[in-house]
C-alpha positions in Angstrom: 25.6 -22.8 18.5 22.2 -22.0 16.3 19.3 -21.9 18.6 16.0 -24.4 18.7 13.8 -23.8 16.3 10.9 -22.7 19.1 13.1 -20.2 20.4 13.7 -18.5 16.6 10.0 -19.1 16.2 9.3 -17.4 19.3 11.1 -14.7 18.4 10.2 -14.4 15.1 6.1 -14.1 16.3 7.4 -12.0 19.0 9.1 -9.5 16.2 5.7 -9.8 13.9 3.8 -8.7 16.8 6.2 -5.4 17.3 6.2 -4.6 13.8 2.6 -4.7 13.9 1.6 -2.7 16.7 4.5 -0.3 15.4 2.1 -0.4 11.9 -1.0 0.6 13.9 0.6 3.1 16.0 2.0 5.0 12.9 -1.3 4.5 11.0 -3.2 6.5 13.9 -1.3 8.7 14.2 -1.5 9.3 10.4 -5.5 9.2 11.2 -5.3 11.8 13.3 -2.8 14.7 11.9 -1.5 13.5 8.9 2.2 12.7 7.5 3.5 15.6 10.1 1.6 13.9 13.3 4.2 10.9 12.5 6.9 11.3 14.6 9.1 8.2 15.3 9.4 9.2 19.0 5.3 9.0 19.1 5.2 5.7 16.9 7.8 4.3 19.0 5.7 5.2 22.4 2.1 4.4 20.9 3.5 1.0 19.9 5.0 0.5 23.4 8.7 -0.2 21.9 11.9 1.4 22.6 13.0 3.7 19.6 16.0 1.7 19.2 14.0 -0.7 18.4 11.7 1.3 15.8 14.5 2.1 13.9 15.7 -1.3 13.6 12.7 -2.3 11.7 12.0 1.2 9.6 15.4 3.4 9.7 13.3 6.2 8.6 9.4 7.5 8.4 8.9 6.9 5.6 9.8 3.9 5.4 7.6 2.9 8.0 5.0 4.4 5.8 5.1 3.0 2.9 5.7 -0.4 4.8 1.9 0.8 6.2 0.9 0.7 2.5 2.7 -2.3 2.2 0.3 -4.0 5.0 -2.8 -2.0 3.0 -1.8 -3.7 -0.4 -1.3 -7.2 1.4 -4.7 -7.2 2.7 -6.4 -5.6 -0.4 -4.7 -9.0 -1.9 -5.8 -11.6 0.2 -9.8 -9.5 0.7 -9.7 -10.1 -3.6 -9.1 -13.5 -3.0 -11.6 -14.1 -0.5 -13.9 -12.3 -2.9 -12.6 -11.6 -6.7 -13.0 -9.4 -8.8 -16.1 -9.6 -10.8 -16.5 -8.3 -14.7 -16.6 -10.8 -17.6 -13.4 -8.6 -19.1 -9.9 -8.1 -17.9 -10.8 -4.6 -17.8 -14.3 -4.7 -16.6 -12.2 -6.8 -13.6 -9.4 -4.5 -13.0 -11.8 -1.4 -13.5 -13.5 -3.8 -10.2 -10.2 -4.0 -8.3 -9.1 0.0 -8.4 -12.7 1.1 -7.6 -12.7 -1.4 -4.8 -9.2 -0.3 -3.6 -9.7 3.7 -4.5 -13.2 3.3 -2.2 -10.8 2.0 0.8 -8.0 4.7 0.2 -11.0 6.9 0.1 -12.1 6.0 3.6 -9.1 7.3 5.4 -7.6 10.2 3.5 -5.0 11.6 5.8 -3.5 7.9 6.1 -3.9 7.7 2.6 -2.3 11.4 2.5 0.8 10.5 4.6 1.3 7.2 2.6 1.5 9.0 -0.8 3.4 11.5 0.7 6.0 8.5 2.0 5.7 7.2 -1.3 6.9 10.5 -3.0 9.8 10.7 -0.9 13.8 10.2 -2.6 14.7 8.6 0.6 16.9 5.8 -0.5 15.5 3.8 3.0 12.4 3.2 1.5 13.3 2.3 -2.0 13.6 -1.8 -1.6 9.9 -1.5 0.3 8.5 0.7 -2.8 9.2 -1.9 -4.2 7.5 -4.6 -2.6 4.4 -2.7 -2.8 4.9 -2.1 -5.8 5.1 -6.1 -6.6 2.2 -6.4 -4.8 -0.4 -3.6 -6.7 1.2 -5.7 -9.7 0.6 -9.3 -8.8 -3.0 -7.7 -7.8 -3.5 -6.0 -11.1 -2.0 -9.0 -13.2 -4.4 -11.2 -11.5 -7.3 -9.0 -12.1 -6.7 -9.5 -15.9 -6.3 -13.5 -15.1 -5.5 -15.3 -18.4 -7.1 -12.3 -20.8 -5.1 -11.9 -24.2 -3.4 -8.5 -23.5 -0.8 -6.8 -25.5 2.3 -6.3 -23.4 0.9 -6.8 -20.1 3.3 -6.0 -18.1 3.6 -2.5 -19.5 0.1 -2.2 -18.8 0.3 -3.3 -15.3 3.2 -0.8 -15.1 1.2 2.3 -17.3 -2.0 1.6 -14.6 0.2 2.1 -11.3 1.5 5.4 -13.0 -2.0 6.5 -13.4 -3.0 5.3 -10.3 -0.3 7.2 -8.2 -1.1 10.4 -10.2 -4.8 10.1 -9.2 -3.6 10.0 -5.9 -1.2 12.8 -5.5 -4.1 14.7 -7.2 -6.6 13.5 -5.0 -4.6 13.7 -2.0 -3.4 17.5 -3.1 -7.0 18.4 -3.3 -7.1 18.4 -6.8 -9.6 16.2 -7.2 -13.0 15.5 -5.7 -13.5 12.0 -3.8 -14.5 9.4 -6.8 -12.8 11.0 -9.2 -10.0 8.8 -8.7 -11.7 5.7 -9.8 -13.4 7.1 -12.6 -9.9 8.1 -14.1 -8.4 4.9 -13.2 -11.7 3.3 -15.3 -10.8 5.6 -18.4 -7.1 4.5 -18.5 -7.9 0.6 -17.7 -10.4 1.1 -20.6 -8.2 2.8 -23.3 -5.3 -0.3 -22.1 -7.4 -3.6 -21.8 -9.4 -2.6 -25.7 
């Protein structure tokens, strides 16, 4: 027998609320030691869930991870909506997003340093929720260049995340100063969007 729609609704906030404070926990204590200082057993006590229960939703850490940077790309999207990006040209506006979005990566580098370091990872958990950040950093970058004649936009899209993940991993493997990400992402989203 199915159950009543308030029950499956109940449950359904009632998961959305674990998952979330499951999120936070692993993003503090990202924010406080790094990728390392996320150990499921800590996430799953920090979050106040059993750790059954933690690796029902994220069968592995880095999973849970890049699920974090899932939650960071979401809001990123609906902030540019609330306020979008400004430049009279698709690239002055996408050149507007990545600054934006470097500046906030910027602000928390070991979380930013433990969700580049999920994203780097060949576990086949994480793969479908790559993904779906990925999807997201695309939808934001295609709407940054709105209804702008580009050649091949998709490739472009794709060509801009490439850069983008390489300015992280060099930024994040301290081989580049704070800002520097952003400028390089300007010079590639220059050279594409002519």
């Amino acid at each position: 027998m199915a159950q009543p729609v308030a029950v499956e609704g109940r449950r359904a906030r009632n998961q959305a609320v674990r998952r979330k404070r499951v999120l936070e926990a692993a993003m503090a204590l990202a924010a406080a030691g790094g990728y390392e200082a996320v150990q499921m057993r800590d996430v799953a006590e920090g979050a106040d869930v059993a750790l059954g229960t933690l690796y029902r939703y994220f069968p592995s850490k880095d999973q849970l991870l890049v699920a974090a940077l899932g939650e960071w790309a979401s809001t990123l999207e609906r902030r540019l909506k609330q306020k979008p990006p400004a430049g009279a040209t698709a690239a002055d506006r996408v050149i507007d997003v990545l600054r934006r979005a470097s500046r906030a990566l910027e602000r928390e580098p070991r979380v930013t340093g433990a969700m580049v370091t999920a994203l780097s990872s060949p576990d086949p958990d994480a793969a479908a929720t790559k993904n779906e950040v990925y999807e997201t950093l695309r939808a934001i970058i295609s709407g940054a260049i709105g209804g702008a004649a580009v050649d091949s936009p998709d490739e472009v899209v794709r060509v801009l995340g490439y850069v983008w993940f390489a300015a992280l991993v060099s930024w994040v493997g301290g081989m580049a100063a704070a800002g520097l990400m952003a400028d390089e992402l300007e010079v590639a989203a220059r050279l594409l969007l002519r």
